[in-house]
Residue, then its C-alpha position, 0 to 999 in steps of 0.5 A: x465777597x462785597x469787601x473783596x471787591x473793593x478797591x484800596x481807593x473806594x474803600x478810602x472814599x468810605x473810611x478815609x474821605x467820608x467816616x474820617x476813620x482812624x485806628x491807633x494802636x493800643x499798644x502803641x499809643x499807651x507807651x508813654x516813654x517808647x524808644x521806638x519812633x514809630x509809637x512815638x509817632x502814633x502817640x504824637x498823632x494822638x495827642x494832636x487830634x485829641x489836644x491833650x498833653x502827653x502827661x494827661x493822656x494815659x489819664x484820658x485812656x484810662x477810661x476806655x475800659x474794655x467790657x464784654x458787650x455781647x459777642x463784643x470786646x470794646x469799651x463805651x463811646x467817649x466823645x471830644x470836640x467832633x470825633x469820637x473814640x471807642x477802643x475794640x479789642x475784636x480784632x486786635x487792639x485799637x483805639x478807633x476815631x470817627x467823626x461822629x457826625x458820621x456815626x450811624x447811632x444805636x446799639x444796632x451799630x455796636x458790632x460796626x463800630x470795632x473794625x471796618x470789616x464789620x462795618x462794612x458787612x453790619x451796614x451791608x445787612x441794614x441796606x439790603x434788610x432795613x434800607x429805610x432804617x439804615x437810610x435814616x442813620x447816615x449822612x447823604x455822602x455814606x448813602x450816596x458810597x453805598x449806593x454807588x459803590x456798592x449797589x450799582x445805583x445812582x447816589x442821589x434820590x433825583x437821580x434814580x427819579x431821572x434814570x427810571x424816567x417817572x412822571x410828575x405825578x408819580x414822582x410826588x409817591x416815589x420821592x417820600x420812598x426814596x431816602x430808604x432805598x438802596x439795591x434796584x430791586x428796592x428802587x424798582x419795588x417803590x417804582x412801581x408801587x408808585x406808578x400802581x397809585x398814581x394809576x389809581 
């Protein structure tokens, strides 16, 4: 239901502006002597991103050797300069390309990784059952979309102090909850545990 709800433009914040996401296809980009313009084109795209020579590439692909993680078919993590790649065969084949710098980490994270559906439902789950750990894994532009665009809350920590008009003092306990919140009930938790000791 949160998907659905998406627009293509908010999705393109996320995927687009912020994750860098890119998805190739295996097929596509494994056919080193196509006829079609369009793989051509994809492979071409690849080698650009990656900066490797048309004739070491199918090398370098060889590596992403698809494995039966659990429930998962996808290969291991391969790093260059700053994207990283994992090729998943979940739904589709695709040789996916993420910034890693906007890769939450840990093997929590595998499923997210294969496709942006399950991205979207795996980090939905951690916001809404782990809010402080999942908080402590993304970058202040992916938490600031989820809060916005998904939760209806103010992106920034400072913002949620100011929309629920704290005082001072409370704002000292607030502020160390805070980065770990997401949904209003989890603001509105912390806000009152807030205001019950600085009463105290």
């Amino acid at each position: 239901m949160v998907e659905t709800a998406l627009t293509p433009d908010v999705r393109r914040e996320l995927f687009t502006d912020i994750l860098g996401w890119e998805q190739y296809s295996w097929a596509w980009i494994s056919a080193r002597n196509s006829p079609h313009a369009p793989w051509q084109a994809e492979r071409a795209k690849l080698r650009t991103e990656t900066g490797i020579a048309d004739d070491a590439l199918d090398a370098w692909l060889a590596g992403f050797t698809i494995r039966p993680m659990p429930n998962l078919r996808r290969s291991d993590t391969q790093t260059r300069g700053s994207r990283s790649y994992i090729r998943s065969a979940t739904q589709g084949d695709f040789l996916h390309s993420i910034r890693t710098a906007e890769m939450p980490q840990g093997v929590e994270f595998d499923y997210a990784m294969t496709a942006h559906n399950d991205y979207l439902a795996e980090l939905y789950t951690f916001a809404v059952s782990r809010p402080g750990s999942l908080a402590g894994r993304i970058s202040e532009a992916q938490k600031g979309w989820w809060r916005r665009r998904v939760f209806g809350t103010p992106a920034t920590d400072h913002e949620i102090m100011r929309a629920v008009g704290m005082t001072p003092e409370a704002q000292i306990r607030f502020i160390a909850m805070a980065p770990g919140l997401f949904t209003w009930p989890q603001i509105n938790d912390a806000v009152a545990a807030a205001a019950a000791y600085n009463v105290a």
